[in-house]
C-alpha positions as CSV (number, residue, x, y, z in Angstrom):
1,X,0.3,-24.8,-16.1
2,X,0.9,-21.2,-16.7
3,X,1.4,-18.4,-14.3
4,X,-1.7,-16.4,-13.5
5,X,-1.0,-14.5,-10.3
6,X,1.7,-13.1,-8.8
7,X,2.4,-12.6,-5.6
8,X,5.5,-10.4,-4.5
9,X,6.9,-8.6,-1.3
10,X,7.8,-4.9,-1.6
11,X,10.8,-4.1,0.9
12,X,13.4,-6.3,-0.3
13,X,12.0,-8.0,-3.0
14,X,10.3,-5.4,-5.5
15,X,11.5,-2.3,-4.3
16,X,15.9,-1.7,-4.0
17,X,17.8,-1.3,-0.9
18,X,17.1,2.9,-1.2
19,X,13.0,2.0,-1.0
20,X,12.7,2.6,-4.2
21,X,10.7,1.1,-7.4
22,X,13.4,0.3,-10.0
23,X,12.1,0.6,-14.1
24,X,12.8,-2.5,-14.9
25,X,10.8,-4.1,-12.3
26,X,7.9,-1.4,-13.4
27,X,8.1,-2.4,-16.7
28,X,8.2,-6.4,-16.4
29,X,5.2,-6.0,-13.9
30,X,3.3,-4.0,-16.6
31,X,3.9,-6.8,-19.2
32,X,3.0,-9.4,-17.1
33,X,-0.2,-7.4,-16.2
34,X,-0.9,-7.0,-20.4
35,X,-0.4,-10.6,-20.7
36,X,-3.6,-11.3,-18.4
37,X,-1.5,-12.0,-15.4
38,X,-2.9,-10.8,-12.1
39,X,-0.7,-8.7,-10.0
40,X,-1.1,-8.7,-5.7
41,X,1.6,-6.5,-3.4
42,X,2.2,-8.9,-0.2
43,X,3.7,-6.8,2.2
44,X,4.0,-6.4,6.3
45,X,3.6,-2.6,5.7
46,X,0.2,-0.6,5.9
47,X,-1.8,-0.1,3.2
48,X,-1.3,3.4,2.6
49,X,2.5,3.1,2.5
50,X,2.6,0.5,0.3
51,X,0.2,2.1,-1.9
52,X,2.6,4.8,-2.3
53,X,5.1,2.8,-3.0
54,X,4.0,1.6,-5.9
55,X,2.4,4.7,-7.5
56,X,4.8,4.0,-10.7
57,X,3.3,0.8,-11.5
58,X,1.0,1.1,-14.4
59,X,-1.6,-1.8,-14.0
60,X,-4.0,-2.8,-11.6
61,X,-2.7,-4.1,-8.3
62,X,-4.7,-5.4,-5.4
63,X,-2.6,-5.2,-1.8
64,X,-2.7,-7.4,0.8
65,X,-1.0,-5.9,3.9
66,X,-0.1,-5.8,7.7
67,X,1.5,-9.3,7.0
68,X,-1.7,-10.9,5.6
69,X,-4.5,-8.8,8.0
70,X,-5.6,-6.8,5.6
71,X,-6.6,-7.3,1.6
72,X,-8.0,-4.1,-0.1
73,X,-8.1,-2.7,-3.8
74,X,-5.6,-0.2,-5.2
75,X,-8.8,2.1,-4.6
76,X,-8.8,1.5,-0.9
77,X,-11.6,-1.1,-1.1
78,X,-11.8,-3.7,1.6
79,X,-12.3,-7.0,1.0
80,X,-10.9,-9.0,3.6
81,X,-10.2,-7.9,7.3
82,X,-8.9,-9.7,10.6
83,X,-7.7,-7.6,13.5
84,X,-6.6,-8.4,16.8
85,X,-9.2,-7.9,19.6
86,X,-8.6,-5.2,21.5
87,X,-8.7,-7.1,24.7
88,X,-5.4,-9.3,23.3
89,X,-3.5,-6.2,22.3
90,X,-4.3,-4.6,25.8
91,X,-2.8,-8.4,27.0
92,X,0.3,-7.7,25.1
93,X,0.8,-4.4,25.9
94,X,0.8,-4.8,29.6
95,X,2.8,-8.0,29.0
96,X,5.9,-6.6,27.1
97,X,5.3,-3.1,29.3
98,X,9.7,-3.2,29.3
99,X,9.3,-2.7,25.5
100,X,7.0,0.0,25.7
101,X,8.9,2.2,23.9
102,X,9.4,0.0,20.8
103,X,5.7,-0.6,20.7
104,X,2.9,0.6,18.5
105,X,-0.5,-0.2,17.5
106,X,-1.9,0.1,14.4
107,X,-5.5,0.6,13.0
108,X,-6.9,0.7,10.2
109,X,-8.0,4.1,9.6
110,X,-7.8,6.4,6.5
111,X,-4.8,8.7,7.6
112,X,-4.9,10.5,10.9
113,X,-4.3,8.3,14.1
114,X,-3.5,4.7,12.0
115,X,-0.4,4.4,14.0
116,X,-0.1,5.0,17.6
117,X,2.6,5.3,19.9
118,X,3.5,6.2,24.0
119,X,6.2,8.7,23.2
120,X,8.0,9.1,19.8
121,X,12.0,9.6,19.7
122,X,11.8,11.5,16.2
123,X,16.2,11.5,16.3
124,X,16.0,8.0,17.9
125,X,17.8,5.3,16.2
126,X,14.9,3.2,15.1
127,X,10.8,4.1,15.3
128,X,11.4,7.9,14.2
129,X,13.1,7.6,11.5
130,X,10.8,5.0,10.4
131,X,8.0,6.9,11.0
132,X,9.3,10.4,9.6
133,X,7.5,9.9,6.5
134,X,4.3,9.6,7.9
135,X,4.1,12.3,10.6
136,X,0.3,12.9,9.2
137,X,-0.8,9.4,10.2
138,X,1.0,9.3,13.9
139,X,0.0,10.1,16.9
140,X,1.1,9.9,20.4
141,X,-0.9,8.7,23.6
142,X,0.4,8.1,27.2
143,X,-0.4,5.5,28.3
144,X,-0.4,3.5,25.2
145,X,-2.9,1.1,26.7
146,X,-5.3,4.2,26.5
147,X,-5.8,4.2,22.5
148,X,-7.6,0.5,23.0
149,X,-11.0,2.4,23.7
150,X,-13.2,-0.6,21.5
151,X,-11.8,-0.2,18.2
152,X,-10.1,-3.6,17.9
153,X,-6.3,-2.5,15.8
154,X,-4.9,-4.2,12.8
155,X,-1.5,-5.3,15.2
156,X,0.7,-4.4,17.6
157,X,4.0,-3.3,16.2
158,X,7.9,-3.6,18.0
159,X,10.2,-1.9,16.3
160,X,14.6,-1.6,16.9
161,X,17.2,-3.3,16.7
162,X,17.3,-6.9,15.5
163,X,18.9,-8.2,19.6
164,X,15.4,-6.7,21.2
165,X,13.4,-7.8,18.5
166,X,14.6,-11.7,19.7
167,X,13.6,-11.1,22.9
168,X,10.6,-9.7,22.6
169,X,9.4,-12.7,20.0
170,X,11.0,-14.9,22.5
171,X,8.9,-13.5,25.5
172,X,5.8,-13.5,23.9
173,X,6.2,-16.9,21.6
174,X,6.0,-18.4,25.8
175,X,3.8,-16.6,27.1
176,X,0.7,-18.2,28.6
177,X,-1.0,-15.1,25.8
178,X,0.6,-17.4,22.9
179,X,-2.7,-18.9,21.3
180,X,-4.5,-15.6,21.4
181,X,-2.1,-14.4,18.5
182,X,0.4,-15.0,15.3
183,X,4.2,-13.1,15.3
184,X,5.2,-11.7,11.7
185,X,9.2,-10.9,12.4
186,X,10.8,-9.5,9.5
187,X,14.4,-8.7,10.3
188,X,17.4,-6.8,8.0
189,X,20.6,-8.1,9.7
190,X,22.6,-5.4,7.3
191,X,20.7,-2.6,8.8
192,X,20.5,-4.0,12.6
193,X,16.6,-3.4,12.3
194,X,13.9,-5.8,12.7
195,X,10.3,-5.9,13.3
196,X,7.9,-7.7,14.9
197,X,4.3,-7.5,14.1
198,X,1.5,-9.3,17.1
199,X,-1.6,-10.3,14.4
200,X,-4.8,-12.1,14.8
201,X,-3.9,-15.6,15.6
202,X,-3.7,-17.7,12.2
203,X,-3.1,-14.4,10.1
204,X,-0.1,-14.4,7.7
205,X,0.7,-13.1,4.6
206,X,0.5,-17.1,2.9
207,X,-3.2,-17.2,4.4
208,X,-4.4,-14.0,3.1
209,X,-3.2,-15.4,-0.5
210,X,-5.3,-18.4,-0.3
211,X,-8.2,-16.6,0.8
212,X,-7.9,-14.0,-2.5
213,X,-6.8,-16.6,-4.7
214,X,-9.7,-18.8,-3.8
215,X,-11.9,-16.2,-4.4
216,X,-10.5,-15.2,-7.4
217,X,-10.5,-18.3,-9.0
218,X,-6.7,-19.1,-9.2
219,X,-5.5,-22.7,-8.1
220,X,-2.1,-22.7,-6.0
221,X,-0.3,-24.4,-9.1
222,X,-0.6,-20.9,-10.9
223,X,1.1,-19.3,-8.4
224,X,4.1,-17.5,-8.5
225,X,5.0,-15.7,-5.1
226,X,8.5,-13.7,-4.4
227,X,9.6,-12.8,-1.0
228,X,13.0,-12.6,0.7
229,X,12.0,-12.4,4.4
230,X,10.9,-14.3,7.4
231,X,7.3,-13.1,7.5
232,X,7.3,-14.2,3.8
233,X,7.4,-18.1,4.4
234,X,4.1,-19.0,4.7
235,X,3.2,-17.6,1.4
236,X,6.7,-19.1,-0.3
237,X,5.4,-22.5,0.8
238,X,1.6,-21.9,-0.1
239,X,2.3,-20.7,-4.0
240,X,3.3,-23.4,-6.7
241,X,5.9,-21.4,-7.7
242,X,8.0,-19.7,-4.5
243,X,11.3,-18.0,-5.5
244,X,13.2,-16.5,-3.2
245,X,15.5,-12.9,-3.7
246,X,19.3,-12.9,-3.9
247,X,19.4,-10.9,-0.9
248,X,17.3,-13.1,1.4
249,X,17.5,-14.3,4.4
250,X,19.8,-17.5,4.5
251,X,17.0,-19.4,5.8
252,X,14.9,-19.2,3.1
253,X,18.1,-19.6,0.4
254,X,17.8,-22.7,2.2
255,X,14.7,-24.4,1.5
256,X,15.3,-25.3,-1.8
257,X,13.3,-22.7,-3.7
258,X,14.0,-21.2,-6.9
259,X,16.5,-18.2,-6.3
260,X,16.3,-15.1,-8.3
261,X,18.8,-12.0,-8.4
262,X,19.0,-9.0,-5.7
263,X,16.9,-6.4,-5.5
264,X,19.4,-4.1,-6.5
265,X,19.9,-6.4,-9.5
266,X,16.1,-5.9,-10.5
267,X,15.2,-10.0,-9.5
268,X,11.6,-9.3,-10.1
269,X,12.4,-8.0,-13.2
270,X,14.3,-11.0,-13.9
271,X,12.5,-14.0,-12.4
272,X,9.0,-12.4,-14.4
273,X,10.7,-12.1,-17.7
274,X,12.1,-15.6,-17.1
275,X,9.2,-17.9,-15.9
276,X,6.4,-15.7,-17.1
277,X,6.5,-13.5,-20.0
278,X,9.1,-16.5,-22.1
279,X,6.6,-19.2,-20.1
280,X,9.3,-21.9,-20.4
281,X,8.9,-25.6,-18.9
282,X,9.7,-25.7,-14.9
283,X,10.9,-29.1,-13.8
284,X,7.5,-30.0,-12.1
285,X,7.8,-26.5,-9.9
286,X,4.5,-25.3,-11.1
């Protein structure tokens, strides 16, 4: 069965290490697009950011985001939505108070206040510079807890290093809280940074695919997805066709998935032109 839809990760997987959109990956994308192949971003970053992102590729892209919460149109459009309730992100927050100033919460919002935080760093080690690019879209308010005034947010958000990360995951995966909500970690060892994202419970990037693909028509044996994190797993094992990136996590090399090349090495580029625009005969993986 040939591949209709692709589903693909953009930190890690279609973009390089730098963040940015390599040509060859641009161009293989287009080709795919021009061969009737649908094309869906898959990302745990907000929609305008990865929107941005992806400003060089020249076909239509839908995007879901936030790790699976979101699903909207390259023109903004929403078409899907599940956010946390603002009663379990005030849970969380009073809960993981010692984190407080790793934490965020994010909305979904069209620029000004999307992301939210107690009190910024800006020449920290972690959230600033992570957040530099978007000044426009920050904002700061003390106490956190305050910016839960009815609007229920997209997630809560702990960002730093990968150590703090594991305990906060590990606090809230036993906390009494832990059927109230899903954890998204994605985690770059290289880079000691990792992040952990508190979503609606049952959200995840694999169950946002299933939901657009059943509603666009596509069966799971036309497939393909590309990830290379943790938060990328459940869509890996929902798509007929997972492959994994040369620079993933071990975890996932581990499962027995196709492997492509590094995103440095343009494995999007590759794994496309190889499975999708040649269309070769796969062992049964499809």
């Amino acid at each position: 069965m040939p591949i209709k839809l692709i589903a693909m990760d953009l930190d890690g997987t279609l973009l390089d290490s730098r963040g940015k959109l390599p040509d060859e990956n641009v161009k293989a994308v287009a080709e795919a697009a021009e061969n009737g192949v649908k094309i869906v971003i898959v990302t745990g970053r907000r929609f305008n950011s990865a929107r941005l992102s992806t400003q060089a590729l020249r076909c239509d892209v839908d995007f879901i985001t936030s790790n699976g919460a979101l699903i909207k149109s390259r023109s903004g459009e929403t078409c899907y939505r599940k956010l946390l309730p603002a009663g379990v992100a005030r849970q969380v927050l009073e809960f993981t108070a010692e984190y407080r100033a790793c934490a965020g919460v994010i909305f979904d919002r069209p620029l000004e206040r999307q992301v939210i935080f107690e009190q910024i760093d800006w020449n920290g080690a972690y959230v600033g510079p992570y957040l530099a690019r978007h000044r426009e879209q920050v904002a700061e308010v003390r106490p956190l807890t305050d910016c839960l005034d009815g609007e229920d947010p997209v997630e809560i958000l702990f960002l730093s290093d990968c150590a703090a990360i594991a305990r906060v995951a590990r606090l809230l995966s036993q906390s009494s809280l832990a059927s109230h909500y899903t954890l998204a970690i994605t985690e770059y060892q290289a880079r000691n940074l990792s992040m952990l994202d508190v979503l609606q419970r049952g959200v995840s990037k694999g169950a946002a695919l299933a939901e657009w693909a059943s509603r666009q028509g596509f069966a799971r044996d036309e497939i393909l997805a590309i990830g290379d994190n943790w938060n990328d797993r459940e869509m890996l094992q929902y798509a007929g066709f997972p492959v994994v990136m040369g620079n993933s996590v071990a975890a996932l090399k581990e499962s027995g998935w196709e492997t492509t090349l590094s995103n440095d090495d343009c494995g999007v580029a590759h794994v496309i032109r190889k499975y999708v625009l040649a269309a070769p005969a796969i062992d049964g993986k499809r």
